[in-house]
C-alpha positions as CSV (number, residue, x, y, z in Angstrom):
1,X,32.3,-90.6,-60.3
2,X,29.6,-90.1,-62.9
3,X,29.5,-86.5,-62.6
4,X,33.4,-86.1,-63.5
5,X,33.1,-87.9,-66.2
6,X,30.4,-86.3,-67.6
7,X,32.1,-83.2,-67.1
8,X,35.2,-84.9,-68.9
9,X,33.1,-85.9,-71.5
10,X,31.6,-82.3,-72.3
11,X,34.9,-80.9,-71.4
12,X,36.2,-83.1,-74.8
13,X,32.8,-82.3,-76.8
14,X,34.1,-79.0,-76.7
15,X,37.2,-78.9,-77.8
16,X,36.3,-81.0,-80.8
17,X,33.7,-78.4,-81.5
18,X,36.4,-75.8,-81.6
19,X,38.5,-78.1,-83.7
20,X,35.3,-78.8,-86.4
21,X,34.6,-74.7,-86.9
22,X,38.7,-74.2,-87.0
23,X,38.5,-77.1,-89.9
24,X,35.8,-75.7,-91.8
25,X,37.5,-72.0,-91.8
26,X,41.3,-71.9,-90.2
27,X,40.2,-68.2,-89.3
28,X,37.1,-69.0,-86.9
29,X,37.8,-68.2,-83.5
30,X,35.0,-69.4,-81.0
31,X,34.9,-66.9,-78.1
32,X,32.7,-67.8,-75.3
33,X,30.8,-65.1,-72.6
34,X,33.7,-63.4,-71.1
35,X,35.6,-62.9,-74.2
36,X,32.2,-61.2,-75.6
37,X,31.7,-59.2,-72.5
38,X,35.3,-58.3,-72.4
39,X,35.8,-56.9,-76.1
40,X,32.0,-56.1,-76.8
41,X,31.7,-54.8,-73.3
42,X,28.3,-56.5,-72.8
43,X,26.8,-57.7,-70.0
44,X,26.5,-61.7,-69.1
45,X,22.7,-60.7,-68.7
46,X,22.3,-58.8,-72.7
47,X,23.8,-61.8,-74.3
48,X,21.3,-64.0,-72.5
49,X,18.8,-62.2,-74.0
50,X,20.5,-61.9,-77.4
51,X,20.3,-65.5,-77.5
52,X,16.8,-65.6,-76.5
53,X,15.7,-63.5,-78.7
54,X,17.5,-64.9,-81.6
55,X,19.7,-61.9,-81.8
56,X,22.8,-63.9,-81.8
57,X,23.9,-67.6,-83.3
58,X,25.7,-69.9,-80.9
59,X,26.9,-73.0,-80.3
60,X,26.3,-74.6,-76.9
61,X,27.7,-78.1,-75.7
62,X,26.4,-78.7,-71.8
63,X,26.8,-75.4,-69.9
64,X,29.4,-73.9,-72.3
65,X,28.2,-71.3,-74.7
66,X,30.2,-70.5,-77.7
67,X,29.9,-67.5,-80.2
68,X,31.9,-68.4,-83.4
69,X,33.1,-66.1,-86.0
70,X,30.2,-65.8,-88.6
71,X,27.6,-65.2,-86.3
72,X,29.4,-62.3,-84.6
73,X,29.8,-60.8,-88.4
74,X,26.3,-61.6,-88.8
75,X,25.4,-59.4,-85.8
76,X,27.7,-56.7,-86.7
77,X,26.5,-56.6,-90.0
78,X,22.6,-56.8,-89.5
79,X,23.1,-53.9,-86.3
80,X,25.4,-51.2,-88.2
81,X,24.3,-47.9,-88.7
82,X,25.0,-46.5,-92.3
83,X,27.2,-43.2,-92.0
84,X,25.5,-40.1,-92.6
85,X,24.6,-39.8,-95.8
86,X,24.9,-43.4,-96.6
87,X,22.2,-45.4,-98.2
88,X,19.3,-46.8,-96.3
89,X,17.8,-48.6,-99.3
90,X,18.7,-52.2,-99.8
Protein backbone atom coordinates (compact mmCIF):
# COMPACT_ATOMS: atom_id res chain seq x y z
CA UNK A 1 0.00 0.00 0.00
CA UNK A 2 2.93 2.33 0.59
CA UNK A 3 4.34 1.94 -2.73
CA UNK A 4 0.97 3.20 -4.55
CA UNK A 5 0.91 5.91 -2.72
CA UNK A 6 4.11 6.96 -3.18
CA UNK A 7 3.69 6.58 -6.75
CA UNK A 8 0.36 8.75 -6.27
CA UNK A 9 2.20 11.09 -4.60
CA UNK A 10 5.04 11.62 -7.35
CA UNK A 11 2.44 11.09 -9.84
CA UNK A 12 0.75 14.61 -8.26
CA UNK A 13 4.39 16.24 -7.67
CA UNK A 14 4.52 16.19 -11.23
CA UNK A 15 1.74 17.58 -12.54
CA UNK A 16 2.15 20.57 -10.15
CA UNK A 17 5.57 20.86 -11.56
CA UNK A 18 4.13 21.19 -14.98
CA UNK A 19 1.58 23.62 -13.65
CA UNK A 20 4.50 25.95 -11.71
CA UNK A 21 6.70 26.31 -15.28
CA UNK A 22 3.16 26.83 -17.34
CA UNK A 23 2.60 29.77 -14.48
CA UNK A 24 5.76 31.26 -14.74
CA UNK A 25 5.63 31.36 -18.77
CA UNK A 26 1.96 30.13 -20.36
CA UNK A 27 4.35 29.02 -23.39
CA UNK A 28 6.59 26.36 -21.49
CA UNK A 29 5.90 23.06 -22.53
CA UNK A 30 7.79 20.30 -20.43
CA UNK A 31 8.42 17.30 -22.70
CA UNK A 32 9.88 14.36 -21.10
CA UNK A 33 12.33 11.36 -22.96
CA UNK A 34 10.09 10.17 -25.66
CA UNK A 35 8.94 13.44 -26.78
CA UNK A 36 12.82 14.41 -26.97
CA UNK A 37 13.68 11.22 -28.70
CA UNK A 38 10.67 11.48 -30.92
CA UNK A 39 11.12 15.10 -32.34
CA UNK A 40 15.03 15.42 -31.65
CA UNK A 41 15.45 11.83 -32.81
CA UNK A 42 17.88 11.03 -29.96
CA UNK A 43 18.49 8.17 -28.30
CA UNK A 44 17.17 7.33 -24.52
CA UNK A 45 20.94 6.51 -23.96
CA UNK A 46 22.55 10.41 -25.56
CA UNK A 47 20.17 12.18 -23.32
CA UNK A 48 21.48 10.24 -20.29
CA UNK A 49 24.63 11.38 -21.08
CA UNK A 50 23.53 14.91 -21.91
CA UNK A 51 22.35 15.14 -18.53
CA UNK A 52 25.45 13.78 -17.07
CA UNK A 53 27.47 15.82 -18.65
CA UNK A 54 25.56 18.86 -17.99
CA UNK A 55 24.69 19.28 -21.57
CA UNK A 56 21.11 19.66 -20.89
CA UNK A 57 18.86 21.39 -17.89
CA UNK A 58 16.08 19.18 -16.47
CA UNK A 59 13.74 18.80 -14.00
CA UNK A 60 13.33 15.47 -12.41
CA UNK A 61 10.60 14.55 -9.70
CA UNK A 62 11.19 10.52 -8.68
CA UNK A 63 11.82 8.53 -11.92
CA UNK A 64 10.29 11.19 -14.27
CA UNK A 65 12.62 13.41 -16.21
CA UNK A 66 11.41 16.56 -17.65
CA UNK A 67 13.06 18.91 -20.27
CA UNK A 68 11.26 22.28 -20.12
CA UNK A 69 11.29 25.00 -22.72
CA UNK A 70 14.36 27.24 -21.80
CA UNK A 71 16.67 24.62 -21.41
CA UNK A 72 15.96 23.03 -24.88
CA UNK A 73 16.58 26.80 -26.33
CA UNK A 74 19.52 26.93 -24.22
CA UNK A 75 20.89 23.77 -25.93
CA UNK A 76 19.85 24.84 -29.37
CA UNK A 77 21.37 27.99 -28.96
CA UNK A 78 24.82 27.09 -27.24
CA UNK A 79 25.13 23.86 -30.23
CA UNK A 80 24.20 25.90 -33.59
CA UNK A 81 26.53 26.22 -36.13
CA UNK A 82 26.84 29.82 -37.70
CA UNK A 83 25.95 29.67 -41.59
CA UNK A 84 28.79 29.95 -43.85
CA UNK A 85 30.07 33.06 -43.69
CA UNK A 86 28.53 33.93 -40.45
CA UNK A 87 30.45 35.37 -37.52
CA UNK A 88 32.33 33.16 -35.20
CA UNK A 89 33.39 36.04 -32.93
CA UNK A 90 31.29 36.77 -29.98
Amino acid sequence: MEIKQLKETVAILNELIIRKFELIDPKSEMWDDQDMIQNWKVSKRTLATWRKEGIIGYVQVGNKIWYPREAREAFIKKHSVNPIGGNNDE
